[in-house]
N, C-alpha and C positions, 0 to 999 in steps of 0.2 A: 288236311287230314286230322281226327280227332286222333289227341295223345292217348295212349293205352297207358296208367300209372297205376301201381302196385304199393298200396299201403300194406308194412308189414308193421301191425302193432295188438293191443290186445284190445277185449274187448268190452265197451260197455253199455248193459241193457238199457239204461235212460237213456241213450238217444247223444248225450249232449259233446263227450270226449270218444278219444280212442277209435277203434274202426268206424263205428257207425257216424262217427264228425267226418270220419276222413273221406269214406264213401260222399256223403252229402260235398262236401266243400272241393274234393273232385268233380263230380256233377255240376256242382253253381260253377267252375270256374272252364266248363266245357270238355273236360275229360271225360273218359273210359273207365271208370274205378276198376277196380280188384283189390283184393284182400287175401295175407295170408297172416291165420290169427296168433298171434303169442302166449295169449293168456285170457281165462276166463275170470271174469270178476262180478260179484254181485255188489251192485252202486246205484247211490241214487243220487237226487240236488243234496242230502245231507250228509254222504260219505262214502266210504268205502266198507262194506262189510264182511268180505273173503275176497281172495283171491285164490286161482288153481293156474300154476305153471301148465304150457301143454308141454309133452311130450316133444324132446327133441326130431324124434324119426320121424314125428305127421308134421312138425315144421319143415323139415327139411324136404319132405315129397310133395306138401303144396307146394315150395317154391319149384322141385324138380317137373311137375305136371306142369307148370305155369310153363316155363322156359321153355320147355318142350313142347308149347304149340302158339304162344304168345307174344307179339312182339312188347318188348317192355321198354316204352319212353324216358322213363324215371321212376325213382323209387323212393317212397319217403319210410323213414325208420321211424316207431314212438317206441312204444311199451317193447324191453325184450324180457325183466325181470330179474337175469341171473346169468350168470358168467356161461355156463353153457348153452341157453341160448345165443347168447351173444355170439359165440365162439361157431356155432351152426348157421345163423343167417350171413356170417363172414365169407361162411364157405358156398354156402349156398347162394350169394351175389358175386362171386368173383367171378371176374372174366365178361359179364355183362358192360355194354356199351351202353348206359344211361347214368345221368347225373343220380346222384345221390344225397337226398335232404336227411340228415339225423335231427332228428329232436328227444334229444338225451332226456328224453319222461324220469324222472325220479320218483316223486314225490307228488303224490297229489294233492288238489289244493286245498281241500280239506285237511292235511298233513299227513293221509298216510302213505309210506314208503311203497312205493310200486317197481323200484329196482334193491333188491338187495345191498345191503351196504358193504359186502366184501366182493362186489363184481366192480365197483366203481372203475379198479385196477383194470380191470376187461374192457367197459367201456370206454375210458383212455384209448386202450390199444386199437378201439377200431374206428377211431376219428380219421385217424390217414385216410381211412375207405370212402369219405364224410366229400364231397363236393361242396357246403356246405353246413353249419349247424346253426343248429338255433335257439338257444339256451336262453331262460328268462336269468334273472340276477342270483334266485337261491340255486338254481342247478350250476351257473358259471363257478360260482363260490366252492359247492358239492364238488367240481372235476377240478376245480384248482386245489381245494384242500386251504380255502383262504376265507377271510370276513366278507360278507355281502355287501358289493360296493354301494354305494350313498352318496356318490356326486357322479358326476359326467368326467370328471378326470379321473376318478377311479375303476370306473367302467370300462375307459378307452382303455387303460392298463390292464384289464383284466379283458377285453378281449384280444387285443393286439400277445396277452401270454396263452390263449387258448387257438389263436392261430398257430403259435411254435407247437402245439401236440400237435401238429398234423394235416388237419383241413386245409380244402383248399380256399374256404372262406369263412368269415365267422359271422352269422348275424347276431347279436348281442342283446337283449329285448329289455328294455328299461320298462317296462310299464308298473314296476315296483317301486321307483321312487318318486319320492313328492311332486306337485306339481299338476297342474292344469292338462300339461302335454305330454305323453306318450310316447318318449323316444327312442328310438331303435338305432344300433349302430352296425352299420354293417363295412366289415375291414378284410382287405385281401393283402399278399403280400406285395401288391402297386397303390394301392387306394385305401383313402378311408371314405365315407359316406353317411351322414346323418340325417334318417328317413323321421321325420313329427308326425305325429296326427293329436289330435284335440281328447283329451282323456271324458269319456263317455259317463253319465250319470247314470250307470244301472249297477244293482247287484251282482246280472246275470253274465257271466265272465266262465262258464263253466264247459272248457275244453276250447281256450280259446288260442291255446298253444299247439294244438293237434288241427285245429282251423287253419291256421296262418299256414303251418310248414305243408300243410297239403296242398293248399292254392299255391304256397312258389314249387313244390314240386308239381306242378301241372303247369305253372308260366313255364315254367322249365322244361319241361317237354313237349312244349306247344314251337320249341324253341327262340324263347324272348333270351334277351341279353340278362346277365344274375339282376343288374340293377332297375331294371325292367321289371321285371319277375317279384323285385320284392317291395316297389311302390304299387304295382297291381294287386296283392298281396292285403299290402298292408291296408290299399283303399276295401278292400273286400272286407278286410276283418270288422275296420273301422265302421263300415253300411250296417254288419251281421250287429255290432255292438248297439247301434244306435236303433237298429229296430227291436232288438231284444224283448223288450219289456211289452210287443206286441205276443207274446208267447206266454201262456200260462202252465208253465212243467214245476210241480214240486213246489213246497215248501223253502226247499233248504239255495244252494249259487245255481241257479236256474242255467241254461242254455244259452250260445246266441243264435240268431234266426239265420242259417246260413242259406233260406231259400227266400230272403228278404225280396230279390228282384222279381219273384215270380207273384202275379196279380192276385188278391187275395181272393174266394167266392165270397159271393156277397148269401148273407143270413136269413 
């Protein structure tokens, strides 16, 4: 059976993060997409250049229309913006029987702030909700309130303290520090597990945080085991990175090709 998975995050017109990665990278990984949107932004490869909060009451009645006629496999969370969103999609997923990926979006990779920085407090609170997350090294830093780690021993520490908020697992995503390799740590309260992959020679990196957590939420509701789900994952991001630079969008951190597997027309 194809998994039905509901991205609720915001959105962006390029193509490369945000809903429109998540839809695509649910599609490449065999799901059902849906969306229900957080926020509108206008962005391109070179930045962010507005943003518009929606409205809590049309957040809340897409998810209520959804529930009310769809079955929902899994749910991945990005962009919510602001403590009342936050505080609305909490309400509007409880009681739902599917995993739950957060990827605590902050900051986008251009620098600018895409979650408020007095919700942070909010976002804390709904990691409990979190089956689990998926924080690159400057958001783990941002939800501890601490330095960005810079080795492998200070990462395991910092994700083994973002498991005590809550989650029921943590994937920790090194691809910020030095190094050839790529390493991801993912820790539950039984296991630790240290996924590599080969760090890719392109620019094009852009929405490649809202790529990943949508393919393991879709392993995930295909029903793979988590550590299943996040070398499937991580192989997918790894192919989108490596064909990237097959892709001409913009100027400014390009895309990755998250439909790398499909044959290309010939010219």
């Amino acid at each position: 059976m194809i998994p039905n998975i509901l991205s609720i995050a915001g959105s962006d017109p390029s193509g490369g993060a945000g809903i429109q990665a998540d839809l695509k990278a649910i599609s490449a990984n065999g799901g059902y997409a849906m969306s229900v949107i957080t926020a509108l932004t206008a962005q391109n490869t070179r930045g962010v250049q507005a943003v518009s909060l929606c409205g809590i009451d049309v957040i809340a009645a897409q998810i209520a229309s959804l529930r009310a006629d769809i079955r929902i496999d899994a749910i991945k969370i990005g962009m919510l913006g602001d403590a009342a969103i936050i505080g609305c999609v909490a309400e509007g997923i409880a009681g739902l029987d599917a995993p739950v990926v957060l990827d605590p979006v902050m900051v986008a990779k251009g620098g600018d702030r895409l979650l408020r920085a007095e919700a942070v407090s909010a976002l804390r609170d709904l990691l409990p909700r979190a089956d689990l997350i998926t924080p690159n090294l400057p958001e783990a830093a941002d939800l501890l309130g601490c330095d960005e780690a810079a080795t492998l021993a200070q990462m395991r520490d910092q994700a083994h303290a973002l498991l005590a908020l809550g989650p029921r697992a943590v994937l920790l995503k090194g691809g910020h520090l030095a190094g050839d390799q790529c390493p991801d740590l993912l820790v539950t309260a039984q296991s630790e597990q240290r996924f590599d992959a080969p760090r890719i020679a392109t620019r094009n990196t852009h929405g490649t945080g809202c790529t990943l957590s949508s393919a393991l939420a879709t392993q995930l509701g295909a029903g793979r085991s988590l550590p299943d789900a996040v070398q499937r994952a991580k192989d997918y991001l790894t192919a989108a990175l490596a064909a990237a630079d097959r892709l001409s969008v913009g100027s400014g951190i390009g895309p990755v090709h998250h439909f790398h597997a499909i044959p290309e027309t010939d010219q």
